[in-house]
C-alpha positions as a LaTeX table, in Angstrom:
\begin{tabular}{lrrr}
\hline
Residue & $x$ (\AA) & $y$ (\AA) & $z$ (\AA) \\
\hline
Unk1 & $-66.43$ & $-96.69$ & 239.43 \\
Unk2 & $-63.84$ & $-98.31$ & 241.53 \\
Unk3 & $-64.52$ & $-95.93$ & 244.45 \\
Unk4 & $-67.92$ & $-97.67$ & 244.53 \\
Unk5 & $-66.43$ & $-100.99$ & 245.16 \\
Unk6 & $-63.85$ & $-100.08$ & 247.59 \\
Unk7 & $-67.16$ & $-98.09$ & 249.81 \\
Unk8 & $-69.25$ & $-101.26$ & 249.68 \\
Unk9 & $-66.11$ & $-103.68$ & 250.22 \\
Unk10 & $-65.50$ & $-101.35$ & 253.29 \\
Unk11 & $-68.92$ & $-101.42$ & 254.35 \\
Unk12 & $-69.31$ & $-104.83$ & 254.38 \\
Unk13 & $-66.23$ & $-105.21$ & 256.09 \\
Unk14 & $-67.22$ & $-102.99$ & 259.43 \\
Unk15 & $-70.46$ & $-104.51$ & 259.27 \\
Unk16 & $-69.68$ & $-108.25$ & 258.81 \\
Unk17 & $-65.69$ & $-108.25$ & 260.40 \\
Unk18 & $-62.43$ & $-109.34$ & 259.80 \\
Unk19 & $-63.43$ & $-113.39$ & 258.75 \\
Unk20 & $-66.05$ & $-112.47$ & 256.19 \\
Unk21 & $-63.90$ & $-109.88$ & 254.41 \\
Unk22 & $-61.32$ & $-112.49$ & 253.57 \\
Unk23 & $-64.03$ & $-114.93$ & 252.00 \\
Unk24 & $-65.25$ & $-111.61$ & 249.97 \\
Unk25 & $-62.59$ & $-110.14$ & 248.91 \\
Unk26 & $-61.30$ & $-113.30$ & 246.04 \\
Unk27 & $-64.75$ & $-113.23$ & 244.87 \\
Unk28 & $-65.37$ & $-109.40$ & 244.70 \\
Unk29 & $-61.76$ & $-108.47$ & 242.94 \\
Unk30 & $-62.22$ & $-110.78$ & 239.47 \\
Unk31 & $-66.60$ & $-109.54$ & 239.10 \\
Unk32 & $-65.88$ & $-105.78$ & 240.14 \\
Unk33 & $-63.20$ & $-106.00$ & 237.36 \\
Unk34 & $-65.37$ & $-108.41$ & 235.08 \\
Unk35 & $-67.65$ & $-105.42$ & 235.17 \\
Unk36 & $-65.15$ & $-102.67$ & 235.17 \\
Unk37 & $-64.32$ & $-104.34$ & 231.46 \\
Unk38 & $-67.95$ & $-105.02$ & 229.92 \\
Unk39 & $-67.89$ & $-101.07$ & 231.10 \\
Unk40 & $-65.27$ & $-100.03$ & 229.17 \\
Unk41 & $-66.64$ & $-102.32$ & 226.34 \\
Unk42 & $-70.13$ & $-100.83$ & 226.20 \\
Unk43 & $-68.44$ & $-97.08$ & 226.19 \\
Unk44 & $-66.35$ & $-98.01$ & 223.10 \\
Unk45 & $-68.49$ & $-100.62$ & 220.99 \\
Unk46 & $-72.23$ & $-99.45$ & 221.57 \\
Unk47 & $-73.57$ & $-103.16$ & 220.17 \\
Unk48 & $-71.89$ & $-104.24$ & 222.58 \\
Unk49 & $-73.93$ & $-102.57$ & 225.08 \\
Unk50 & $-77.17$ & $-104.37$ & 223.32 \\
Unk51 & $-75.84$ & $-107.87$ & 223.38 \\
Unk52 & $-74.46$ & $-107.28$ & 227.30 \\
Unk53 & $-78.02$ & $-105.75$ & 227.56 \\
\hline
\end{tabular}
């Protein structure tokens, strides 16, 4: 999953430059691993997956 993030983070980052990444990058650490946990959540506790849902 994290691979995902760190493509689209790079992506971003040639298309957009240096400046932009900076603003991104605070913001996009905490929900990539907000969502890395409700992942991991959903894989052990499949209600879990219905209330997320």
């Amino acid at each position: 999953i994290m691979t995902i993030y760190t493509w689209v983070a790079k992506g971003a980052w040639f298309a957009l430059g240096y400046p932009y990444d900076f603003i991104v990058v605070p913001v996009w650490i905490p929900s990539a691993m907000l969502l890395d946990l409700t992942y991991w959540a959903t894989r052990r506790n499949k209600h879990a997956a219905i209330i997320i849902g």
